[in-house]
C-alpha positions, 0 to 999 in steps of 0.5 A: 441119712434115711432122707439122703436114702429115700431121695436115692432110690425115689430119683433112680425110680423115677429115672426108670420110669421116665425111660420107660416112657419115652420107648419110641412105637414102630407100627408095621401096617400094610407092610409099611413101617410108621413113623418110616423114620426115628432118632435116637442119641448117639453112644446110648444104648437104646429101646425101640417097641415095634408092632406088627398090626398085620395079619402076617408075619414079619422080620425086622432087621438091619444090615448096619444095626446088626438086628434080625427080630421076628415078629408074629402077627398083632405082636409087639416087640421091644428091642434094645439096641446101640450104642450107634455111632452119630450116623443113619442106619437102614431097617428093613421088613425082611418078608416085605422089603419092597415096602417095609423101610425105614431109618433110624438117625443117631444124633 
């Protein structure tokens, strides 16, 4: 019985730690968001860290998603999004929309 336990819990910490691995980066540099595009699984909650290497401030968000996120300068954030629909979804620097795009694709 102990074993059965041990195997439990080692397997379900595993499967943390895994995920944790596995966050996509957003970086916003130059008022640009790198890479521009991500894909994440459709109808699974999701994560998503975004780093502002700027020396401003900026805003991230989405009108399909439904997000507004400030982000300090040299900051990182992580956002737990979904579950989305199959589809693609516009994101968007709301100080810097000219430049700062992007989309996410949920497969």
């Amino acid at each position: 019985m102990k074993s059965i336990l041990f195997i439990l819990l080692w397997g379900s910490s595993f499967n943390s730690f895994a995920a944790e691995e596995t966050i996509p980066l957003l970086t916003i540099k130059d008022h640009q968001f790198t890479p521009s595009t991500l894909k994440v699984k459709a109808g699974e909650r999701f994560k998503i860290k975004v780093k502002n290497d700027d020396a401003t401030s900026e805003e991230f968000e989405s009108k399909t998603i439904i997000v507004e996120k400030f982000i300090a300068p040299k900051q990182t954030i992580t956002l737990t999004l979904g579950p989305l629909k199959a589809g693609e979804y516009e994101f968007f620097g709301d100080l810097h929309p000219a430049t700062a795009k992007g989309r996410l694709t949920a497969e």
